[in-house]
C-alpha positions as CSV (number, residue, x, y, z in Angstrom):
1,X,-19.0,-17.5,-50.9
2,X,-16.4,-20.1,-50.8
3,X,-17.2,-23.0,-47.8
4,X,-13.2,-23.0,-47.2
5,X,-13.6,-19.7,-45.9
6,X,-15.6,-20.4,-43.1
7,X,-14.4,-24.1,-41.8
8,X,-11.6,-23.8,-40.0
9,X,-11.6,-27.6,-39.4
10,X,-10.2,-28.4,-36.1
11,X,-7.5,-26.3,-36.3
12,X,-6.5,-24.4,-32.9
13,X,-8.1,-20.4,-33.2
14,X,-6.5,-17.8,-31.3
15,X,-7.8,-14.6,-31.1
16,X,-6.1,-11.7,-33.0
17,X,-4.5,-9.5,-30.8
18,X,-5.1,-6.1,-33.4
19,X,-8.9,-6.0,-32.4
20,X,-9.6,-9.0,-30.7
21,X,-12.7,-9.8,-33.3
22,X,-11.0,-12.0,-35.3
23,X,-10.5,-15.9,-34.9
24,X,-7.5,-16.8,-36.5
25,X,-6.3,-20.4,-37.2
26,X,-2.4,-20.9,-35.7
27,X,-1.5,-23.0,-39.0
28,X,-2.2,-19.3,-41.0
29,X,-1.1,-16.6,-38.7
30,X,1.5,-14.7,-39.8
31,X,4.7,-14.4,-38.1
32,X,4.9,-11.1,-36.7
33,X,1.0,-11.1,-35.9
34,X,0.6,-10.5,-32.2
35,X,-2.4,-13.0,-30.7
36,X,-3.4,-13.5,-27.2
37,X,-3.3,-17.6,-26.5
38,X,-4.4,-20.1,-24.3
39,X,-6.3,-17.2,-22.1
40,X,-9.4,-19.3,-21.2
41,X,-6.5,-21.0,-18.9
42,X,-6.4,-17.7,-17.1
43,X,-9.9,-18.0,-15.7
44,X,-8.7,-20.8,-13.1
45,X,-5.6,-19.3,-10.7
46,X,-4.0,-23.0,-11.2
47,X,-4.1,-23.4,-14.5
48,X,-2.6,-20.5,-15.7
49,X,0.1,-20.2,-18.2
50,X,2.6,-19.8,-16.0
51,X,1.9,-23.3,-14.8
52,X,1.2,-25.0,-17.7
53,X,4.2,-27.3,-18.4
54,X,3.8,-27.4,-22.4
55,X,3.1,-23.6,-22.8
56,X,6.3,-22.5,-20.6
57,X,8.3,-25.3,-22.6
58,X,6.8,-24.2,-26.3
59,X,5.8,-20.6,-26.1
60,X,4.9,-18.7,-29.2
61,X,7.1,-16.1,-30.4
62,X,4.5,-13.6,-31.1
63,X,1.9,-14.5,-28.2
64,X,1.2,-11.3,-25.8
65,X,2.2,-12.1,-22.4
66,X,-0.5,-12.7,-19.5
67,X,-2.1,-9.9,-18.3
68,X,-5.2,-9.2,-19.8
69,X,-8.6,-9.4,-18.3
70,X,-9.0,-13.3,-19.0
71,X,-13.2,-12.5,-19.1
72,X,-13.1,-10.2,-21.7
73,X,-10.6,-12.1,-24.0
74,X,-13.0,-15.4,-23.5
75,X,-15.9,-13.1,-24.1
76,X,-14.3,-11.3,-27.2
77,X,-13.3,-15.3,-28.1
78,X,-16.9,-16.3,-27.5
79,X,-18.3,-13.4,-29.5
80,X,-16.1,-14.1,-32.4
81,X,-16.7,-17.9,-32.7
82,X,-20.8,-17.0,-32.5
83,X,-21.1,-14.4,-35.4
84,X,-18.5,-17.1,-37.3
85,X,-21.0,-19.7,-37.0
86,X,-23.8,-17.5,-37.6
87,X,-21.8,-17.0,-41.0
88,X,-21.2,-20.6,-41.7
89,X,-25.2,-21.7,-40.9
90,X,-26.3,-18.8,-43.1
91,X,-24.3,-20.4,-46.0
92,X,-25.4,-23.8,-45.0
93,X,-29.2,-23.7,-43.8
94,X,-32.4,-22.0,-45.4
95,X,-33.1,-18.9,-43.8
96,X,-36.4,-20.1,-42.6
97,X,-35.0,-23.3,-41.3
98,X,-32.8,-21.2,-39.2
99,X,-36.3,-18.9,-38.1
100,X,-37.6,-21.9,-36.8
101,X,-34.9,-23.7,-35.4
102,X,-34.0,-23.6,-31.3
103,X,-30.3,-22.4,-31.5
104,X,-28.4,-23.9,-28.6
105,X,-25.3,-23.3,-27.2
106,X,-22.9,-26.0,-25.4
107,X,-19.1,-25.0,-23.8
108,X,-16.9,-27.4,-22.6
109,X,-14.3,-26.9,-19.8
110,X,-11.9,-29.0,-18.2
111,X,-13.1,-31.2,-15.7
112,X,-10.7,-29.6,-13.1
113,X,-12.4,-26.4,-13.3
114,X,-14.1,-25.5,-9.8
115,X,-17.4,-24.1,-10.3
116,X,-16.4,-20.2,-9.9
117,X,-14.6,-21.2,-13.2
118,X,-17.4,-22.8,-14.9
119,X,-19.4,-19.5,-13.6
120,X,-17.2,-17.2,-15.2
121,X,-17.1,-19.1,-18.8
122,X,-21.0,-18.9,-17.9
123,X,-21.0,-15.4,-18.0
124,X,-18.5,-14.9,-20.9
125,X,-20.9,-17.1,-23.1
126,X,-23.7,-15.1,-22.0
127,X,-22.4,-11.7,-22.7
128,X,-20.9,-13.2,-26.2
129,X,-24.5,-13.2,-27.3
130,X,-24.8,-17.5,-26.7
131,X,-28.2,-17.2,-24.9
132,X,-29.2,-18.0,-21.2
133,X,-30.7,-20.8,-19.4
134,X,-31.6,-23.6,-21.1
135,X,-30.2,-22.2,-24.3
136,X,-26.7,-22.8,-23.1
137,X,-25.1,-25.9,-21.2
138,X,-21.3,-25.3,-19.5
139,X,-20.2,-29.5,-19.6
140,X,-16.7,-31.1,-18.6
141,X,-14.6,-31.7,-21.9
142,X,-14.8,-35.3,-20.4
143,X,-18.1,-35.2,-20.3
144,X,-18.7,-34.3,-23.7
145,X,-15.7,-36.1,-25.6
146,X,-18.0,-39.4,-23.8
147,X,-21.3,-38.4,-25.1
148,X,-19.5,-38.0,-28.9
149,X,-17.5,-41.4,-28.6
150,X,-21.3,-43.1,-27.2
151,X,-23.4,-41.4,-29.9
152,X,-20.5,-42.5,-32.5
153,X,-20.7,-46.2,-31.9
154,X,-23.2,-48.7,-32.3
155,X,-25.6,-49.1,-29.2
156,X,-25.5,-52.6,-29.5
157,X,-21.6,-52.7,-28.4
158,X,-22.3,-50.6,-25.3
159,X,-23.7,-53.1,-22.2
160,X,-25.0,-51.8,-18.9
161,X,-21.7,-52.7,-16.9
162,X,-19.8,-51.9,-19.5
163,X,-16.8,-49.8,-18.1
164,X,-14.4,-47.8,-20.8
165,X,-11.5,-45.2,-20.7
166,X,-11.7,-42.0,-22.2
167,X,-8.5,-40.3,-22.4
168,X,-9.3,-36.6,-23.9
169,X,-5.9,-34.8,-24.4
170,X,-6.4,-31.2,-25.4
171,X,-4.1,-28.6,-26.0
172,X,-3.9,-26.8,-21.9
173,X,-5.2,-29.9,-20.0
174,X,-5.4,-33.9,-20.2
175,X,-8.2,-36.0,-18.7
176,X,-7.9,-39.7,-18.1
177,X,-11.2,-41.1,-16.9
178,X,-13.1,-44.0,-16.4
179,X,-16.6,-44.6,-17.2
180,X,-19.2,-47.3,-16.1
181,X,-22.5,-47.7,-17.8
182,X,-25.2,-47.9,-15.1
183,X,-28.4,-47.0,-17.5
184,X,-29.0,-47.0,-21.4
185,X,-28.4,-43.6,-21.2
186,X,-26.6,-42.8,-18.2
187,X,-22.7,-43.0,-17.3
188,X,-21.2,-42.6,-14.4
189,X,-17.6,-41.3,-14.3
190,X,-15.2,-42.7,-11.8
């Protein structure tokens, strides 16, 4: 099996509208493929697409319009991007590495979300086959864009009292917060 089969990079997936199992990257669609888009956005009354500034602006020609149950596209979403990576850590780890090894599952939402939001991706994740409890973390995209740029750099740059801005502009919303380094490992977000 070819690798460039199964990484897709970090290339936007929608889901294929046909049978709603397939991930497929927007650079490769085709142009008269129907695909439901930006439907997690649909989980949060306020954020749908109808008041999303950029998707009303720059609508795809062959996205379905809203109106499908948001849960089961995120689930069907959910369930497609698990068996994908099943795929890809098949190719990549030893079978009995993967036996042995704790799989664990973390989402990220935007940090706007209320917590009836954060409940539903719960449950989506869940029913996608991602595990429960412990097995699965729901995190701000905030949140987890700080822990990367903080496990990237070198801890000797980071201070207690150190303060930074993260600015993490994804494709439906854009976060601009501060954060103030009150621990060695804690941060708080202002």
């Amino acid at each position: 099996m070819n690798s460039s089969n199964l990484n897709f990079g970090s290339l936007r997936l929608d889901l294929r509208a046909s049978d709603r199992k397939t991930l497929v990257a927007v650079d490769f669609i085709g142009d008269e493929e129907l695909r439901h888009q930006w439907f997690k956005l649909e989980l949060v009354p306020s954020q749908t697409r109808g008041t999303s500034g950029l998707a009303c602006q720059y609508p795809a020609h062959n996205a379905l319009a809203p109106g499908y149950d948001a849960e089961k596209l995120v689930t069907d979403y959910l369930t497609a991007l698990r068996k994908h990576t099943e795929r890809y850590l098949k190719y990549k780890v030893p079978e009995t590495a993967l036996w042995s090894t704790k799989i664990e599952y973390i989402i990220t939402t935007p940090a706007v979300w209320s917590d009836r939001a954060k409940v539903k991706t719960r449950s989506a994740a869940e029913k996608a086959g991602m595990g429960q409890d412990d097995a699965l973390q729901i995190i701000s995209e905030p949140e987890a864009a700080a822990t990367y740029v903080l496990d990237a750099m070198d801890p000797h740059d980071v201070q207690v009292g150190d303060t930074f801005v993260l600015c993490d502009a994804g494709g439906g919303t854009v976060d601009l917060i501060s954060h103030t380094v009150i621990a060695e490992t804690d941060l708080e977000g202002r």
